[in-house]
C-alpha positions in Angstrom: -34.7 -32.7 -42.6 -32.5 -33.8 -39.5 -31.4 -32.2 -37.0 -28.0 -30.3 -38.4 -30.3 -28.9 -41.0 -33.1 -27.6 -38.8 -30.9 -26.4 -35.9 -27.9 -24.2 -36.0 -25.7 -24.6 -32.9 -25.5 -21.3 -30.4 -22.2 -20.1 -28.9 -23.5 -16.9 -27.1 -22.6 -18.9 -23.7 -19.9 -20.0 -24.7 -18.1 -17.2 -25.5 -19.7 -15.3 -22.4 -18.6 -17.7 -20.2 -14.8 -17.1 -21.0 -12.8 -14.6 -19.5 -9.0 -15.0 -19.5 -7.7 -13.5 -22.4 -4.6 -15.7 -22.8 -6.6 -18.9 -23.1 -9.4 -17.4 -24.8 -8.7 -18.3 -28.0 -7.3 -21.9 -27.8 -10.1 -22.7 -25.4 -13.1 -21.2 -27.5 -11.6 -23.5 -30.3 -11.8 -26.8 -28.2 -15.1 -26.0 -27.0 -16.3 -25.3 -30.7 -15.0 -28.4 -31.9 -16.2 -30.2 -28.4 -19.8 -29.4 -29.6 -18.9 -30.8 -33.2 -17.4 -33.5 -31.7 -18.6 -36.6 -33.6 -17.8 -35.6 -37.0 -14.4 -34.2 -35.9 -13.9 -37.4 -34.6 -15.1 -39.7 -37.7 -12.7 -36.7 -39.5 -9.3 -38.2 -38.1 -10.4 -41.5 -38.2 -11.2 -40.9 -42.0 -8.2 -39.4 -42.7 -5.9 -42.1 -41.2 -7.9 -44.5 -43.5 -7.5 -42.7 -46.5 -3.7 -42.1 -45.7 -2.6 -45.3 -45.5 -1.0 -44.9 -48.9 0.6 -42.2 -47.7 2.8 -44.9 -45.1 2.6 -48.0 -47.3 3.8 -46.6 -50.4 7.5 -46.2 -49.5 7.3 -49.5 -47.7 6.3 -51.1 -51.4 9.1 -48.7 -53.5 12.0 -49.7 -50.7 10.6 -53.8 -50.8 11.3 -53.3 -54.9 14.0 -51.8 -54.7 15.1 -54.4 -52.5 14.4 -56.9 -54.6 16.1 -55.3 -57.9 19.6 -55.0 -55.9 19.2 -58.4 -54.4 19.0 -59.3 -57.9 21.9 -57.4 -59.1 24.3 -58.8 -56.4 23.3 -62.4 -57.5 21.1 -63.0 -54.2 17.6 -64.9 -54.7 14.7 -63.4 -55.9 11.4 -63.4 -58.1 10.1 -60.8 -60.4 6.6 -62.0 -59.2 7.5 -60.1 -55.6 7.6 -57.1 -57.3 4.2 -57.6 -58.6 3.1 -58.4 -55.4 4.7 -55.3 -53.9 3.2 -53.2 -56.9 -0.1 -54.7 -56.0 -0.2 -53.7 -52.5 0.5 -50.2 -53.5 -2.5 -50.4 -56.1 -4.8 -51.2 -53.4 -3.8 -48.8 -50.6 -4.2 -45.8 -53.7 -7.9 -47.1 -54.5 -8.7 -47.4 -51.2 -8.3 -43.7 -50.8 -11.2 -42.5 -53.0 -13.9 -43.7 -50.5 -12.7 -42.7 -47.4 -11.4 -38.9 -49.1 -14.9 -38.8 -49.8 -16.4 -39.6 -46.8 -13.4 -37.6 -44.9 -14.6 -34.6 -47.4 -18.3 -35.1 -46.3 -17.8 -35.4 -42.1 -15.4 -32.7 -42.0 -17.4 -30.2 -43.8 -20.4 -30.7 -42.5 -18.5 -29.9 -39.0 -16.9 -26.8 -40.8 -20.6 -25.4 -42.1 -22.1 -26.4 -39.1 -19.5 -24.0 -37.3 -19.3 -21.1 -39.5 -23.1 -21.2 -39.5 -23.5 -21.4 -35.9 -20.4 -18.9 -35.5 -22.9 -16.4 -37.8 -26.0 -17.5 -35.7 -24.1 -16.6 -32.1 -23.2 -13.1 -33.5 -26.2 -12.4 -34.8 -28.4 -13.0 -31.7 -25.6 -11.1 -29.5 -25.6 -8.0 -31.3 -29.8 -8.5 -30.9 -29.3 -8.9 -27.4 -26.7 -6.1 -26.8 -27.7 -2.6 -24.9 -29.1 0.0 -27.4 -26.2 2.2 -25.6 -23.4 -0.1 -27.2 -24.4 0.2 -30.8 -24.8 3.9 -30.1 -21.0 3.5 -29.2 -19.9 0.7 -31.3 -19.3 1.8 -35.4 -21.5 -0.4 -37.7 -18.5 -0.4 -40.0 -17.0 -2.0 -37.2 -19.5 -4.2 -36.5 -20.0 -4.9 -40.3 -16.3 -6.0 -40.5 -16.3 -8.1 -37.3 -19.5 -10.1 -39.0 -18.3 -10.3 -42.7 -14.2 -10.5 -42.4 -13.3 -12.0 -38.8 -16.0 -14.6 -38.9 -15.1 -15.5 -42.6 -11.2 -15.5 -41.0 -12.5 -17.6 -38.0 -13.6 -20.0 -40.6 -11.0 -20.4 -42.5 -9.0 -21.0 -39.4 -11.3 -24.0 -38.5 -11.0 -24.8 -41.7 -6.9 -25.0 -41.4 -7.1 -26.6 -38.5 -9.4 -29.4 -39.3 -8.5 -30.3 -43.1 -4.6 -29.0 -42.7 -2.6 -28.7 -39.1 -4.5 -32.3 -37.7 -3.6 -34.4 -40.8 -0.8 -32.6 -40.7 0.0 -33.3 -37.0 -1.4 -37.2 -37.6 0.7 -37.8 -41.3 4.2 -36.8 -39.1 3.5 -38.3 -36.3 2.3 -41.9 -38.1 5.7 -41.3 -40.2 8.0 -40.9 -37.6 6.5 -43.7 -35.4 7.2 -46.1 -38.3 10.9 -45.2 -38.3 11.2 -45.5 -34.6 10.0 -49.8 -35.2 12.4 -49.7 -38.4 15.5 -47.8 -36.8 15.4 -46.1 -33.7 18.5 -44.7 -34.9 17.3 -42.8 -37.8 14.4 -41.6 -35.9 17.4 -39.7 -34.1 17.9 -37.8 -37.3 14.1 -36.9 -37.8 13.8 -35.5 -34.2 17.1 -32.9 -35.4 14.1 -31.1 -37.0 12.1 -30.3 -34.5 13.8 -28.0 -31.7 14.7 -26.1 -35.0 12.0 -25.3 -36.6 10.1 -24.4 -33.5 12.8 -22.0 -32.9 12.5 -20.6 -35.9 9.0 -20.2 -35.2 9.0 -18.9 -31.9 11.5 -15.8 -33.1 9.0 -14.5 -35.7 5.8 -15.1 -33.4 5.7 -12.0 -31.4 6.0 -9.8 -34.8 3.5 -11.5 -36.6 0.9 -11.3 -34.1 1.9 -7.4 -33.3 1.2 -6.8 -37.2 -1.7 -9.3 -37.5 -3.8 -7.0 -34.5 -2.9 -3.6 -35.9 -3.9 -5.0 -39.6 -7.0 -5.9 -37.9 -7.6 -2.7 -36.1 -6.7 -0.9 -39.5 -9.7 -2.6 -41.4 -11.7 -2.2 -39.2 -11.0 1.7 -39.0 -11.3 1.4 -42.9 -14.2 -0.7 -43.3 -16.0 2.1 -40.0 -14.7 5.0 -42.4 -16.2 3.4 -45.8 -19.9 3.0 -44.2 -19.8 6.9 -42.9 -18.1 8.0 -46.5 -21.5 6.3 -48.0 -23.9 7.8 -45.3 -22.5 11.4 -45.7 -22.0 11.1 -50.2 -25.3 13.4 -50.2 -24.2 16.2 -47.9 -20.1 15.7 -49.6 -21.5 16.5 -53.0 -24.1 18.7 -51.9 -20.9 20.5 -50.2 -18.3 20.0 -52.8 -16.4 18.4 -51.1 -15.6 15.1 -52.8 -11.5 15.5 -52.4 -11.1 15.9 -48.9 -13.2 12.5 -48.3 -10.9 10.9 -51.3 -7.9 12.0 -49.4 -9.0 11.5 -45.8 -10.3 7.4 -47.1 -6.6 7.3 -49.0 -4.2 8.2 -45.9 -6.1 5.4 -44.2 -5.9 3.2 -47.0 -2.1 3.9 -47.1 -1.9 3.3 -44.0 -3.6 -0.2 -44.2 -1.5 -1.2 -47.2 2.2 -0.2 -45.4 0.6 -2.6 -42.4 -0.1 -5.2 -44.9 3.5 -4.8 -46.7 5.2 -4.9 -43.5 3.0 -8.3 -43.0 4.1 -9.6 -46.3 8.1 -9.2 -45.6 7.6 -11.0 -41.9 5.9 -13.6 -43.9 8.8 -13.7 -46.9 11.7 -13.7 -44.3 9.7 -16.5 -42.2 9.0 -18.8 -45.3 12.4 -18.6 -47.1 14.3 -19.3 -44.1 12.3 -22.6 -43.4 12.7 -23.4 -47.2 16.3 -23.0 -46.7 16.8 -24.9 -43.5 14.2 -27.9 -44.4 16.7 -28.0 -47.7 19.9 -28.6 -46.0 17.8 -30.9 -43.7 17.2 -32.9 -47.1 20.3 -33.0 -48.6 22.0 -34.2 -45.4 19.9 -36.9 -44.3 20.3 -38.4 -48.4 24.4 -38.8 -47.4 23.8 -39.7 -43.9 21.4 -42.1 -45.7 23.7 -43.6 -48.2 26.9 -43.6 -45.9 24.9 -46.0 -44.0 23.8 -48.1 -46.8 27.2 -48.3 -48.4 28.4 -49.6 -45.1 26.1 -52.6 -45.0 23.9 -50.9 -41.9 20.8 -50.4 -44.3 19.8 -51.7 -47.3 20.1 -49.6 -50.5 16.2 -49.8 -51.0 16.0 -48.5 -47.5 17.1 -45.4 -48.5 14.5 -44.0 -50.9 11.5 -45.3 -48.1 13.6 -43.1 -45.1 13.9 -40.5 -47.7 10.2 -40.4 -48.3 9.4 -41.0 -44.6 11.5 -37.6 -43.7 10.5 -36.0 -46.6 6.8 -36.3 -44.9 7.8 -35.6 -41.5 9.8 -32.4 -42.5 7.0 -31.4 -44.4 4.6 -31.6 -42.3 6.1 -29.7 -40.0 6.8 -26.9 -42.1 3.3 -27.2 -43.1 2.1 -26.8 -39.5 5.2 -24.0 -38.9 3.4 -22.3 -41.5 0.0 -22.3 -41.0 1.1 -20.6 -37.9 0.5 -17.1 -39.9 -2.7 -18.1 -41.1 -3.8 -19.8 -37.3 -2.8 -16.1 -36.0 -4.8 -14.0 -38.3 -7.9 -16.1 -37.3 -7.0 -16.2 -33.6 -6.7 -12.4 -34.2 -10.3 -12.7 -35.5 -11.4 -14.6 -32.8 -10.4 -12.1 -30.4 -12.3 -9.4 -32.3 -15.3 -11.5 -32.6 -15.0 -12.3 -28.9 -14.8 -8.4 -28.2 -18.9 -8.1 -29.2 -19.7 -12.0 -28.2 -18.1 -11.8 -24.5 -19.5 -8.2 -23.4 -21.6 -7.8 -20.9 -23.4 -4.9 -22.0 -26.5 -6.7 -22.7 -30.2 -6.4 -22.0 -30.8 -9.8 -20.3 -34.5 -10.9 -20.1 -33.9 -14.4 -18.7 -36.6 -15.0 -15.9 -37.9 -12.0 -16.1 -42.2 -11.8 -16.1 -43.6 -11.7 -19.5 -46.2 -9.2 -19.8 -49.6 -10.2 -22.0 -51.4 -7.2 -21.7 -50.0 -3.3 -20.8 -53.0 -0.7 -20.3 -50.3 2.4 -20.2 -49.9 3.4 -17.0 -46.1 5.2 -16.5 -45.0 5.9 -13.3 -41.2 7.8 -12.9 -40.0 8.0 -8.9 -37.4 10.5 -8.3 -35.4 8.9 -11.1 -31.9 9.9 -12.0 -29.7 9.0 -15.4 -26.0 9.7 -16.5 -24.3 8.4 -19.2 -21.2 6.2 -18.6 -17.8 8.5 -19.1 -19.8 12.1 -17.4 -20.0 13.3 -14.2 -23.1 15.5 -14.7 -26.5 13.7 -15.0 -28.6 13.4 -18.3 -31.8 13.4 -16.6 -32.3 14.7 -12.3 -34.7 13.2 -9.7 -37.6 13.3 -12.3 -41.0 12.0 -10.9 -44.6 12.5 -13.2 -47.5 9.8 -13.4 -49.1 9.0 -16.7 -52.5 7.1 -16.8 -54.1 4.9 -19.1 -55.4 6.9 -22.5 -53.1 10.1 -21.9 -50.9 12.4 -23.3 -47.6 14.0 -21.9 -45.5 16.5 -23.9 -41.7 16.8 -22.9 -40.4 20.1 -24.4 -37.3 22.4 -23.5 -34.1 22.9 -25.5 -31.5 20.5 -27.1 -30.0 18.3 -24.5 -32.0 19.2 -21.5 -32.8 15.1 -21.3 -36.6 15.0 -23.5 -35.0 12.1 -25.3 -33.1 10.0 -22.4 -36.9 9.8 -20.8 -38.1 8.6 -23.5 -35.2 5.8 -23.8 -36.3 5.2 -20.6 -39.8 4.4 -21.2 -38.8 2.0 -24.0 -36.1 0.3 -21.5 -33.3 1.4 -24.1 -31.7 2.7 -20.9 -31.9 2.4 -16.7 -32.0 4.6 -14.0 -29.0 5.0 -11.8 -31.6 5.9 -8.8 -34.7 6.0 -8.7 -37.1 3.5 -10.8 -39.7 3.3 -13.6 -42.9 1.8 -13.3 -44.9 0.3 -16.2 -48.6 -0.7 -14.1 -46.9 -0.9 -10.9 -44.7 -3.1 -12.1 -40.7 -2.0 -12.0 -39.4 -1.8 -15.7 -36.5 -4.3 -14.3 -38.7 -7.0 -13.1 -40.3 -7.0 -16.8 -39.1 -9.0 -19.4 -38.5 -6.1 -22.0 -39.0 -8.1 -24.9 -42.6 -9.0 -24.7 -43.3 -5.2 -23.4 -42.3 -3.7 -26.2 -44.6 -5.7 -28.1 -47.1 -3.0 -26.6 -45.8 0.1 -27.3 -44.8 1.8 -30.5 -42.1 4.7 -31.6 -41.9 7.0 -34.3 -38.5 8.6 -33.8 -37.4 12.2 -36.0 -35.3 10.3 -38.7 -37.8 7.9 -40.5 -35.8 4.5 -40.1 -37.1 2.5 -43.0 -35.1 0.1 -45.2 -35.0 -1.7 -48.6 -38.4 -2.3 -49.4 -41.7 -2.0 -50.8 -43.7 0.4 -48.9 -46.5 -2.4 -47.8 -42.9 -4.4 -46.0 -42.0 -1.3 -43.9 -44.9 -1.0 -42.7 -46.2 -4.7 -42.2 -42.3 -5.0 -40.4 -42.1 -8.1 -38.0 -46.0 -8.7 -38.3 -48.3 -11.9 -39.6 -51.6 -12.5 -40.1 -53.1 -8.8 -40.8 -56.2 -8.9 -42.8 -56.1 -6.9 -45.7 -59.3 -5.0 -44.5 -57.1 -3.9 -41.3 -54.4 -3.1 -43.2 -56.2 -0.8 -45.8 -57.6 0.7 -42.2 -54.5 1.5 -41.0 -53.3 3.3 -44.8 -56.3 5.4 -44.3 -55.5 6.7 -40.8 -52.0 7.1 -41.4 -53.1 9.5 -44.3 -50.7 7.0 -46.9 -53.8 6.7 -49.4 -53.3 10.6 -50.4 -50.1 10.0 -52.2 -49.9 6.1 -53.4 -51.5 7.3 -56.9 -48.8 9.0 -57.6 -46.1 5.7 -57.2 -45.9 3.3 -59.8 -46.9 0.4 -57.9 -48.8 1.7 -55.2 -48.3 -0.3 -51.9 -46.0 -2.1 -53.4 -43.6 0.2 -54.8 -40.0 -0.2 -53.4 -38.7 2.7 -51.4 -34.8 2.8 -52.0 -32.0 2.3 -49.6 -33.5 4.5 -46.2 -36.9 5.6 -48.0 -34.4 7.6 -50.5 -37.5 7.8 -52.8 -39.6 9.4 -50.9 -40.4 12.4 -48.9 -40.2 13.2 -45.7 -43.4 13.5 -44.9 -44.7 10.2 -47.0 -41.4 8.2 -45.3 -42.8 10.0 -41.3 -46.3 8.8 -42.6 -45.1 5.1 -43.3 -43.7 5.1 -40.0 -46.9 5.9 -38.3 -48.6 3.4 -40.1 -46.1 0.6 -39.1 -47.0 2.0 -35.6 -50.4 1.4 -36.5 -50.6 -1.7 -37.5 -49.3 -3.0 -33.9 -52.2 -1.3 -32.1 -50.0 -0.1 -29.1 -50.9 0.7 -25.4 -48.0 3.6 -25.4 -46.8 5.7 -27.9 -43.8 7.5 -27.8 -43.3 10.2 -30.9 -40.1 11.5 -30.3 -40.1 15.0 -32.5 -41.7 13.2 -35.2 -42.3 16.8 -37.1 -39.9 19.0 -36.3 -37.9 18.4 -39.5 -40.9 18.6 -42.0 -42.2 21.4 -43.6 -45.5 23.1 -43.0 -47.9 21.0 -45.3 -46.1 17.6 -44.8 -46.2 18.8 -41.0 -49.8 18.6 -41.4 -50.4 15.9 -43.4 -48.7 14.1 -40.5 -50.6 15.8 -37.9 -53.5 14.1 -39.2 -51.8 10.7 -39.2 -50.7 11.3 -35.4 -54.0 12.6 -34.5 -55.2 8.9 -35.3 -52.6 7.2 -33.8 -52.7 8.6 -30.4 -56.5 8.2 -30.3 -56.9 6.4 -27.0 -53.3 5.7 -26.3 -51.2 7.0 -23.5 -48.6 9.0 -25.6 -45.6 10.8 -25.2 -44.5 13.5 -27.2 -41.1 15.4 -27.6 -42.1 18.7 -29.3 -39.9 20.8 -31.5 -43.0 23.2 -32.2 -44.8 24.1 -29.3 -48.4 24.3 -31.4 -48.2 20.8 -31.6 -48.9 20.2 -28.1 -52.0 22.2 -27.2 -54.4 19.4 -26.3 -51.9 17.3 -24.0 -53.0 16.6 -21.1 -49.9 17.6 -19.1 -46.8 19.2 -20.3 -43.2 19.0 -18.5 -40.7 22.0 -19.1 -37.3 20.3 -19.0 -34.1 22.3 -18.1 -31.0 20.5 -17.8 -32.2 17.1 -16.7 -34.4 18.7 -14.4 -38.3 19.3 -14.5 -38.7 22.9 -14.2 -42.7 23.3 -15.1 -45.7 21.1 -15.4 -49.2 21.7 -16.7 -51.8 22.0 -19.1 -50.4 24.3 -22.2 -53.0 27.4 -20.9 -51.6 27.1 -17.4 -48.5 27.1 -18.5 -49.0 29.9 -21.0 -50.8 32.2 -17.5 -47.4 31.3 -14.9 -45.7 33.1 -18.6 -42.3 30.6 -17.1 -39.9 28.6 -19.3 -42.6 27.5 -21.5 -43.7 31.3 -22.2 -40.0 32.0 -23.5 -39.7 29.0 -25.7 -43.3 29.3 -26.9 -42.4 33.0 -28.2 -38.8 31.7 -29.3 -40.5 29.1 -30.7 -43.4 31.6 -32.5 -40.4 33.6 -33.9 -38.5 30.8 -35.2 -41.4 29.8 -37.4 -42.7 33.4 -38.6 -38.8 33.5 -39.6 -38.9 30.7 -41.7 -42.0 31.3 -43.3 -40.1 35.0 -44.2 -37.3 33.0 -45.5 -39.7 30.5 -48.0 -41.5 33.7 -49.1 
């Protein structure tokens, strides 16, 4: 395989790199093209070869025409010239089926090559991207921006390599050959010009105006779609299926008004082209004949000026209206450019790649807010975690537990302060090759469409099928595989959606596992089981943990006994630290949630009885 096939060009800098919106698009496109350069190039020579037709043919009707009407008036002539002529034409039309195909061939292989490589860019931008902006960003959003604007962006490279430069070239060829015929008629083809582009120019503003706001719309629609899906189990479970049917079709109506509105900008902008490139027609035929019936042209001349303007004209109403199309996939462009161009990105360049991490966590007086609050998440927090131990976080919804441990993983930074990972700073670490070494099982299984054995061998080669049968027995999968129709290799549904929630928590510890990680983070990976899945995955955690420093959100407080060291957290702050008996003596914070904690589960074990 060469080269094109093997490597797909990257535009991530590209796009980064630019920064004024009002050449943004034009100049995203010329660098695009720059890096495609030598088949755009052999494109427009290509196309000139297999146009020739295009500017020979009229030469060979008006030359026969000529010829008859010499005739006629009793001037000299030979049928044999029209032969001649007719063979000229014959040549110049055969000529055009290699070079189309070649033309075909170098222009797309630019066109894949750039709608692959546009794919490519996206895909390794949203990878590098801050956990904190898909948190904000709506995968519908996203899923539009990478399905609809990219396919949009294509097409508009698409337009503007096999449609608005042949376009550009075919006018500008056919008006240059009029200029050496009669610089006079030339005159009359320029006439075209200053209208058409004012014609364009008074419709531009309101085309682009509904282009973005039909753009905004589907993505709205395409953001409200993927939460409709998400949320069909609790709408049903809730009854209520019509309010989701009528919230999805005031948006819908909304969209399709936008695209109406769209449609009539369009009409109004085609028909009054059509209408003024006809009266362009019909007066450049009398100018035309005026001419020839006063001996300043000859009568064959006509029909080749008539074809020659007939190209011109059309051409540039071609290229006047492409200008709808070129704006939808600038408008594209501009949303693509919206994800490729942010700065919100975890950047690992040059930063030290770590081999080995033994799991030593060190937090110094380390404070955290999230962008758009005043009040902080998490409040001059320092603790120490050595190599083989195991912290517990605990306190009540949003008092921070989870911002440390997005922390730890490097999902988010300290505003003051700063994290240590074996005396290193987490900043000076390349984040990528760390996380190699530590593993998390978050609360909401996140599995996907798969076989059981896939989820859990995730991102991994080479595991032996002894280790892997090792690490089914530890994570406690063996006790319910009999009872799946293929095993290991039984697929799971969309999310795990075949399973329960303690087998899908369970499948999540083994894919921990199976990475043999230094840190462990297991963010209440219980709390919303019930009591024998909770211990079914008890057991699984009890083997993961073995050995590895570990931190452990709790939801119930029993969970926790044997940790080495337990933080009370009250509004970002650490209120308490200690073992779970000394903690239990100072009868503090943890006291009160440990007997709110107590009640809470002697209440629902009332309400299952």
């Amino acid at each position: 395989m060469d080269n094109f096939k093997n490597k797909l060009p990257d535009y991530e800098e590209l796009f980064e790199s630019i920064k004024d919106e009002k050449k943004l698009g034009f100049r995203i496109i010329c660098s695009i093209f720059n890096q495609n350069k030598k088949d755009f190039i052999l494109s427009i020579i290509l196309h000139f070869a297999k146009n020739i037709a295009v500017w020979v043919i009229p030469i060979v009707l008006a030359g026969a025409i000529n010829i008859a009407t010499d005739k006629i008036s009793g001037k000299p002539s030979d049928v044999i010239d029209i032969w001649r002529w007719a063979l000229l034409g014959l040549i110049v039309l055969v000529l055009n089926l290699p070079f189309n195909a070649m033309f075909v061939h170098y222009s797309s292989r630019a066109l894949r090559n750039i709608g692959a490589g546009m794919r490519n860019s996206l895909i390794k931008k949203l990878q590098h991207l801050s956990i904190t902006y898909h948190k904000e960003m709506e995968s519908g959003k996203l899923q539009s921006k990478f399905l609809r604007d990219v396919e949009s962006i294509e097409f508009l490279n698409r337009q503007i390599i096999m449609s608005m430069v042949p376009c550009i070239i075919t006018a500008v060829v056919s008006f240059v050959i009029v200029i050496f015929k009669n610089p006079f008629m030339a005159l009359l083809f320029l006439m075209i010009v200053p209208i058409n582009v004012c014609v364009m120019r008074f419709f531009r503003k309101k085309i682009i105006k509904i282009n973005r706001e039909f753009r905004h719309q589907v993505e709205n629609v395409s953001s409200q779609v993927s939460d409709m899906i998400e949320m069909i189990p609790v709408t049903k479970a809730h009854g209520l299926e019509e309010e989701e049917i009528h919230k999805l079709s005031g948006s819908l109506l909304n969209l399709k008004n936008t695209g109406l509105s769209l449609d009539k900008v369009s009409g109004y902008f085609t028909s009054i082209n059509w209408i003024l490139n006809n009266i362009f027609i019909n007066l450049f035929v009398i100018v035309a004949a005026v001419l020839a019936f006063n001996g300043h042209i000859r009568v064959g001349d006509i029909a080749m000026y008539q074809i020659y303007f007939n190209l011109v004209l059309h051409n540039i109403n071609a290229i006047i209206t492409l200008y709808q199309e070129i704006s939808r996939g600038m408008e594209s462009l501009k949303s693509v450019t919206e994800v490729m161009a942010s700065d919100d990105i975890e950047d690992n360049r040059n930063k030290l790649k770590v081999k080995e991490v033994t799991g030593k966590v060190r937090f110094n007086n380390v404070t955290f807010a999230y962008s758009g609050t005043e009040k902080p998440a998490v409040k001059n927090l320092s603790f120490e975690i050595n190599k083989g131990e195991c912290m517990a976080f605990v306190g009540a919804s949003g008092c921070g537990k989870t911002t440390v441990m997005n922390m730890i993983i490097g999902f988010l930074k300290p505003v003051e302060g700063n994290i240590q990972i074996d005396d290193r700073d987490i900043n000076s670490i390349n984040l990528e090759s760390y996380r190699k070494h530590i593993a998390v099982v978050p609360q909401n299984s996140i599995l996907f469409t798969g076989t059981i054995r896939e989820n859990i061998l995730y991102g991994m080669k080479d595991v032996s099928e002894k280790d892997f049968q090792k690490v089914l027995e530890k994570a406690n999968i063996i006790e319910f595989l009999d009872k799946l129709p293929n095993g290991i290799d039984t697929s799971i549904g969309e999310h795990g959606g075949k399973l329960s929630g303690g087998q899908k928590q369970r499948i999540c510890i083994a894919r921990a596992l199976i990475r043999d990680p230094k840190i462990i983070i297991l963010d209440e990976a219980t709390s919303a089981l019930d009591n024998i899945s909770e211990y079914q995955v008890q057991k699984a955690m009890n083997s993961l943990i073995k050995d590895r420093t570990t931190f452990i959100v709790a939801h119930r407080l029993s969970t926790i006994r044997n940790a080495n060291r337990i933080i009370v957290m009250k509004n970002g702050e650490m209120v308490e630290t200690g073992t779970y008996q000394e903690l239990m003596d100072k009868e503090g914070e943890f006291y009160k949630l440990k007997n709110l904690s107590q009640y809470n589960m002697e209440s629902e074990q009332l309400y299952d009885l």
